[in-house]
N, C-alpha and C positions, 0 to 999 in steps of 0.2 A: 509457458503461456502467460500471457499477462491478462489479468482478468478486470472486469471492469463489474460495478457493484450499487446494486440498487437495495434499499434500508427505508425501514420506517422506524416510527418511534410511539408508543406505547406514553397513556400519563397519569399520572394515582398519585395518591398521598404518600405513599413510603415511596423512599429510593429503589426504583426500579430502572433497569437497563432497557432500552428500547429494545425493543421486541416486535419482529423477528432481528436476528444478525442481520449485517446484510448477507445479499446472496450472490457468487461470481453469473458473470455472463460474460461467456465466452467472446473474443476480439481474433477474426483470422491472422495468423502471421505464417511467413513460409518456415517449410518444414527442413530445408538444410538452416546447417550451421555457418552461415558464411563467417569469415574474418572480419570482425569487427575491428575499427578504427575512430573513435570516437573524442571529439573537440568538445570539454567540460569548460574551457576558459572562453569559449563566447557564449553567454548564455542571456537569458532574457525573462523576466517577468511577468508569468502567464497570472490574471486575475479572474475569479470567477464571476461569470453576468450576475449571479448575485450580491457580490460583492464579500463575500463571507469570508473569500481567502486568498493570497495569492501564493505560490511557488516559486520559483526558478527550475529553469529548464533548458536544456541545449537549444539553440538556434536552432538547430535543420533536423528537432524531434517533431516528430508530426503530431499533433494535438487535437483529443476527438472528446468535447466538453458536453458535458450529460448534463442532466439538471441535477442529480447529487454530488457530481464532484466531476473529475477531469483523468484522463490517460495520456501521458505523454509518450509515445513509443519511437526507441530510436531507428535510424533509417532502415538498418538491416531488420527491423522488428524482433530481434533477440533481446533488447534489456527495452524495462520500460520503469517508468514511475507512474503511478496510482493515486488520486485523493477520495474520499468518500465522506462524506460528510450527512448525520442526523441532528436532527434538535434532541439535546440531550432532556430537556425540559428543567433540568434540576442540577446542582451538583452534586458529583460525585468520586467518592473516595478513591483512593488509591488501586483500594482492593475491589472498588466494582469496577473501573477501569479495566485493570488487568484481567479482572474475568470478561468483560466486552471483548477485548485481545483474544485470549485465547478461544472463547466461542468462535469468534470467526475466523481465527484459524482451523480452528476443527472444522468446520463447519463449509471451508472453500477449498484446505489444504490437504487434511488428515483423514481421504478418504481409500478404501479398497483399492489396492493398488498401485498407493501413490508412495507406498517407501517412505514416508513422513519421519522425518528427523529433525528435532528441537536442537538447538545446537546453543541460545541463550536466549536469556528472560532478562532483563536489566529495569529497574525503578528507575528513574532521572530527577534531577533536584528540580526542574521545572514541572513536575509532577506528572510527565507523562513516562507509557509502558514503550520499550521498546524491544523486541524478541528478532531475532534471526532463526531461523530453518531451512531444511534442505527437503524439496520432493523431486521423484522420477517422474518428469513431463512425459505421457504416453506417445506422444507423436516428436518429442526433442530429447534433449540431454536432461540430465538432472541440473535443476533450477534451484538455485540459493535467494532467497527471499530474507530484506530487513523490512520491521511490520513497526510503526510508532502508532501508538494511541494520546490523543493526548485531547484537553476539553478546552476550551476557549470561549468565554462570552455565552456559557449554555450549550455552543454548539459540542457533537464528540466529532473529530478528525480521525478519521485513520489514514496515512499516510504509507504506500510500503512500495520500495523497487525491487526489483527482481531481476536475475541474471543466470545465464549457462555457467553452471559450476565450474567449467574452464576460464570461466571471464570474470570471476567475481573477485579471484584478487587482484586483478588491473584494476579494475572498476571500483572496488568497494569503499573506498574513502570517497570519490568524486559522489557515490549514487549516493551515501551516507547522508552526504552534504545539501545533495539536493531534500532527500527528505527531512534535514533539518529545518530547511530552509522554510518552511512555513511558519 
């Protein structure tokens, strides 16, 4: 499932996390597993009407832009990429970052059910969190998920693509790249 996510943000005098995380809302996709085939080398530069960010993203991914961020889903709707964006109001450290990360992992991933397995946490020199995990999608296969946090300009990004466990090691340098790409 590729989820799409609405956030607000919270503002005080101490360093505080926007609050609440955001929260997923679910996006239909079909329920087989078709054979995916997928073209990473024509890709195109989606910008958000706010202007706050742009991505890249495959040519012929179909694109459903929210007013906090954008979903890119590829044709067969099995992998997608994710942006979500709050006003951070303030900066913030390392370590409140990677707690924003992992709240919303908990928080959209790591529920009854869902078989939640952390698989890595990584810091980046550019100061953002980057984590992979693996959940049992109740209506598909098990989905492997890369999740970026990272701040820019005030704003916090979360960035993350997502894939059937069967496809994520074809995919997972091309999807990496898309998510770096902001």
């Amino acid at each position: 499932v590729v989820v799409a996510c609405n956030g607000s943000s919270s503002t005080g005098a101490t360093a505080q996390l926007p609050s609440p995380a955001p929260t997923a809302t679910a996006i239909d996709v079909p329920t087989e597993t078709p054979v995916v085939s997928l073209n990473f080398s024509d890709t195109s530069i989606f910008t958000h009407t706010s202007r706050l960010f742009a991505i890249n993203h495959p040519n012929d991914w179909q694109i459903v832009e929210q007013d906090n961020g954008v979903v890119a889903l590829s044709p067969a709707n099995r992998i997608g990429l994710t942006v979500v964006f709050t006003n951070g109001d303030e900066s913030y450290s390392s370590a409140q970052l990677e707690q924003y990360l992992l709240g919303f992992i908990a928080q959209n991933f790591d529920q009854a059910g869902a078989d939640f397995e952390a698989l890595s946490l990584e810091q980046r020199a550019d100061r953002s969190i980057a984590a992979d995990f693996s959940v049992q999608d109740p209506e598909f296969d098990r989905m492997i998920s890369r999740v970026r946090v990272v701040q820019q300009d005030g704003m916090i990004f979360l960035v993350y693509a997502s894939a059937p466990e069967q496809l994520w090691q074809a995919y997972s340098e091309p999807l990496q790249a898309l998510v770096d790409s902001l």
